[in-house]
C-alpha positions in Angstrom: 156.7 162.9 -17.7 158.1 164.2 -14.6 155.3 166.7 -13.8 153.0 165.0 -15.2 153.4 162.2 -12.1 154.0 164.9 -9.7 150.8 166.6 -10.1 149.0 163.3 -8.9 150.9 164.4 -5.6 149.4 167.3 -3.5 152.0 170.1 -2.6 153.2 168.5 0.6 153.6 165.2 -0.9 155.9 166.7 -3.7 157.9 168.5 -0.9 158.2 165.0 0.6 159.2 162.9 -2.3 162.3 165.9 -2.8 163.1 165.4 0.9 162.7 161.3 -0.2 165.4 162.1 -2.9 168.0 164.0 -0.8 167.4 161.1 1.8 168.2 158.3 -0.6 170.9 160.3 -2.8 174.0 158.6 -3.2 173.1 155.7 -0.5 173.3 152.7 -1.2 169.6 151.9 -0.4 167.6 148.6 0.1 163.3 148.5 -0.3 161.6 146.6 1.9 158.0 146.2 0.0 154.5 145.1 1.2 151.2 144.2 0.1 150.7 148.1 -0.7 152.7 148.5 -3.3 150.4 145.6 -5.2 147.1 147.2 -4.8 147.4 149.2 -7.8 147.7 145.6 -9.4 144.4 144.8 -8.3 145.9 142.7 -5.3 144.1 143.3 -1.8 146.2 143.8 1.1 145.5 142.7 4.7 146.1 145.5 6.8 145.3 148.5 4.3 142.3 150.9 4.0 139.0 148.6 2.8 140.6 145.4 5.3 137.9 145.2 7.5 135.1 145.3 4.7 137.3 141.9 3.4 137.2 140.8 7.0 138.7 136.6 6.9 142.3 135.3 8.3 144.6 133.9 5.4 145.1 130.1 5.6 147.1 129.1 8.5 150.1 126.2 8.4 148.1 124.3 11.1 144.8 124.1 9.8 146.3 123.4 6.5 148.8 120.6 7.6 145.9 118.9 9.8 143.4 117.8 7.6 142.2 116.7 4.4 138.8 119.2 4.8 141.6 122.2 5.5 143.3 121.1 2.2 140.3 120.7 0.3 139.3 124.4 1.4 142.3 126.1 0.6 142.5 124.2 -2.9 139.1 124.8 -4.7 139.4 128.3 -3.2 142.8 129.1 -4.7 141.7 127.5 -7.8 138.9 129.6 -8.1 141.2 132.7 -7.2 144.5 131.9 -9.5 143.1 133.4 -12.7 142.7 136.9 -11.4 145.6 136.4 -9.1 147.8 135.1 -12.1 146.3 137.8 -14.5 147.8 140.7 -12.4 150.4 143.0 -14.2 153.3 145.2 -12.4 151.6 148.6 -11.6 153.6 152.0 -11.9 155.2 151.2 -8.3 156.9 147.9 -9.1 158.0 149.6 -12.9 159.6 152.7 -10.9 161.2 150.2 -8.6 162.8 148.6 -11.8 163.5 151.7 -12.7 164.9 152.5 -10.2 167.3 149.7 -9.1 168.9 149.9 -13.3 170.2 153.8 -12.6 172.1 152.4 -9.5 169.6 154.3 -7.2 168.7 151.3 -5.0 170.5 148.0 -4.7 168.1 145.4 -3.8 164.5 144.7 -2.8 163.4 142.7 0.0 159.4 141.5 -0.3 156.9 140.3 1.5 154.7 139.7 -1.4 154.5 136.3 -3.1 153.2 138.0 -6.8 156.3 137.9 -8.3 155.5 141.4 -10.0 159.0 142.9 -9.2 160.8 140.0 -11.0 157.8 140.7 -14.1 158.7 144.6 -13.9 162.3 143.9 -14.4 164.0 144.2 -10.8 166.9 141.8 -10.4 168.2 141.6 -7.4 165.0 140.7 -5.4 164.2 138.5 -2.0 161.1 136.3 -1.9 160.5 136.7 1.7 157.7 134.2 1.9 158.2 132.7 -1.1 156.2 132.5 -4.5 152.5 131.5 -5.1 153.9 130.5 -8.6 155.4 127.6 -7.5 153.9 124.2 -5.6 156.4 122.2 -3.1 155.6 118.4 -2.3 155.4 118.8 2.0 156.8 115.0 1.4 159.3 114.5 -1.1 160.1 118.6 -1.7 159.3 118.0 -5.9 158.3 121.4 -7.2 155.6 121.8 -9.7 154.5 125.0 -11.5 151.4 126.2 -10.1 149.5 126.8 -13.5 150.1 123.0 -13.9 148.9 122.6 -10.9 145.7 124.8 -11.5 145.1 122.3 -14.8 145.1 119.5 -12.6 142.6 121.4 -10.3 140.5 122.0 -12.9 140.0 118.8 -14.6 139.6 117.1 -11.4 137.3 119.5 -10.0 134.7 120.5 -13.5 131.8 121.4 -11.7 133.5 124.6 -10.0 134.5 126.8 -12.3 137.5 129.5 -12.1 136.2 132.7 -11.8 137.0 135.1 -8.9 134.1 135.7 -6.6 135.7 138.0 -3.8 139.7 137.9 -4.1 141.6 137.9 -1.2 145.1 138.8 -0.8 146.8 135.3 -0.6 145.6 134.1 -4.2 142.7 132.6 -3.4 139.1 133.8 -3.2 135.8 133.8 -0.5 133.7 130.4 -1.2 130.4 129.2 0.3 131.4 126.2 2.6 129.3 123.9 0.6 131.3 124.5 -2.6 134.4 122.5 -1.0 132.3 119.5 -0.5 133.7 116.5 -2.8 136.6 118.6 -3.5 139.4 116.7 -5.0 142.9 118.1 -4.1 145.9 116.6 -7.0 148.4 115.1 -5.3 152.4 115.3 -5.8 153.2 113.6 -9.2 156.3 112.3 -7.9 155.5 110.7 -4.4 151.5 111.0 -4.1 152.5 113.5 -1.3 151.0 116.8 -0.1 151.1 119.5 -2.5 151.3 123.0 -0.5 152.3 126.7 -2.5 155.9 126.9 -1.7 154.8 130.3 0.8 155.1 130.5 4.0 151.9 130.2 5.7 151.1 132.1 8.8 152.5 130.2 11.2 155.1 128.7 9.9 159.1 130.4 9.6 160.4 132.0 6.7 163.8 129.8 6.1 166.6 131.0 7.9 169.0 131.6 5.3 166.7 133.6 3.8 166.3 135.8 6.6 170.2 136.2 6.5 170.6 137.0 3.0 168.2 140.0 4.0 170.0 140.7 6.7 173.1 141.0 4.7 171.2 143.2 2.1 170.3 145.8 5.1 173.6 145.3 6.8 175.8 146.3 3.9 173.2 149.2 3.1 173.5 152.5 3.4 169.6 153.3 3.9 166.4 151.4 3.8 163.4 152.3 2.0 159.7 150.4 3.1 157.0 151.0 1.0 153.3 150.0 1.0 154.0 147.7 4.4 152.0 148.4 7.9 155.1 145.9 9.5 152.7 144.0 11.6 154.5 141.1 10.8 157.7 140.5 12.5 159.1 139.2 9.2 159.3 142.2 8.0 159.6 144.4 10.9 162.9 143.0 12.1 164.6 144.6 8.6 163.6 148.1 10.1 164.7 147.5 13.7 168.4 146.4 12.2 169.0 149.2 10.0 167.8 151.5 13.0 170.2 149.1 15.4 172.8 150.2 12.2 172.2 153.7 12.6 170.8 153.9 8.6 168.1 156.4 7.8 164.8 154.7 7.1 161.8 156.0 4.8 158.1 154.8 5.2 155.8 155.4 2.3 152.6 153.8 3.5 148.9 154.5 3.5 148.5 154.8 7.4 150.3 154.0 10.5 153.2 151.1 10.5 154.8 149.2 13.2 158.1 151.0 12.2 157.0 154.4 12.3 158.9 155.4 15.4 162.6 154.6 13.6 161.5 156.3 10.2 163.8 159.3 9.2 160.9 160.2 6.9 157.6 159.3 6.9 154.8 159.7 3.6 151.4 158.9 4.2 150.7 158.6 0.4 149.8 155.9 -2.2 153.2 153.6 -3.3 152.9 154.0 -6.8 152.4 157.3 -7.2 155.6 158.6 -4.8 157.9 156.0 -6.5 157.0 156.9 -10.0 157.9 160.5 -8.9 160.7 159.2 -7.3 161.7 157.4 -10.4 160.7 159.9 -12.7 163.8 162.7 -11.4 166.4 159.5 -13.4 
């Protein structure tokens, strides 16, 4: 099984994912993942090859929080993008991760995705750094609700647009002609009448501070950090890199192109996620 992942790897690459190994070998190592290592799920990232064909910003806290008319676009397009969104399986990446993390080779992951694909692919010990597009939080009251429950609401609320994924976008939700969010209905909280938002974090907005510090705990009692399929343009991110280079730890990139972080990386692999971590995985 072994060879037959490495020979999806060019000879370079297979030198690299050995020099990967040795790297990580008896460290206790931490992943710091990205929108990268979801492509092969069928996800689209926002800073990967094919972004500026996508073009659009993601939904901002502001615009969302402001208006009724921001609500009612974000809504009818995420309703019309969950079914795609909700249909994606854990690719060969997030199963190596798994994989991974049960023979004791990492300890933790740290993402910036809000799938939940890791959790599906069997990792444990995982941070929802911007939180979960499976879940909906009441802005008013804080009442979560289960966003396919949500998504039935949506639907028979809303008949007259019907579910199906025009041009999916990496948030969830999917590219709409202005028009169609005219009359939109957006479901309210079924506990207070409030605000229904995903519980993510917006761009924008923070990502909770004891979060960030049960990350930073991860990284700071780590031995080495691995960040895969993440250009760390985001600070939220980012910041996980700069400790473990304040900590002295070795850090690997595997990314397709340039990051934010390559200047600290120990070892850098310009290569597609799932294919270097089912190698990785595949030496058990």
């Amino acid at each position: 099984m072994l060879g037959e992942v490495r020979q999806g790897l060019s000879a370079p690459e297979r030198d690299a994912v050995d020099e990967l190994r040795a790297l990580l070998d008896a460290r206790r190592t931490v992943v710091l993942t990205g929108a990268g290592i979801s492509t092969e799920s069928g996800i689209p990232d926002y800073r990967g090859p094919g972004t500026r064909a996508r073009a659009k910003d993601p939904m901002r806290f502001a615009e969302f929080t402001r208006s009724d008319e921001g609500r009612a676009r974000y809504w009818s397009r995420a309703m019309v993008g969950w079914p795609a969104f909700r249909a994606a399986a854990p690719n060969r990446g997030h199963l190596a991760v798994a994989a991974l993390e049960r023979a004791s080779r990492i300890t933790s992951v740290i993402t910036q995705n809000v799938d939940g694909l890791h959790q599906r692919a069997g990792t444990e010990s995982v941070i929802e750094l911007h939180g979960s597009l499976h879940t909906v939080r009441c802005l008013d009251c804080g009442a979560l609700e289960p966003r396919q429950e949500v998504q039935a609401r949506l639907c028979a609320a809303n008949p007259t647009l019907h579910p199906e994924t025009i041009d999916a976008r990496p948030d969830g939700d999917a590219e709409l002609p202005a028009a169609w969010t005219d009359g939109f209905v957006v479901p309210q909280c079924l506990q207070c009448g409030g605000v229904l938002k995903p519980d993510v974090v917006y761009f924008g907005e923070s990502v909770p501070p004891d979060r960030v510090q049960r990350a930073y705990a991860w990284v700071d009692t780590a031995e080495a950090l691995l960040v895969v399929g993440s250009s760390l343009a985001v600070f939220s991110g980012y910041r996980f890199v700069r400790r473990a280079a304040e900590l002295g730890h070795p850090i690997a990139i595997v990314n397709l192109g340039e990051t934010r972080g390559d200047p600290y990386a120990t070892l850098r692999i310009d290569a597609p996620a799932g294919a270097v971590l089912s190698a990785l995985a595949g030496d058990g």
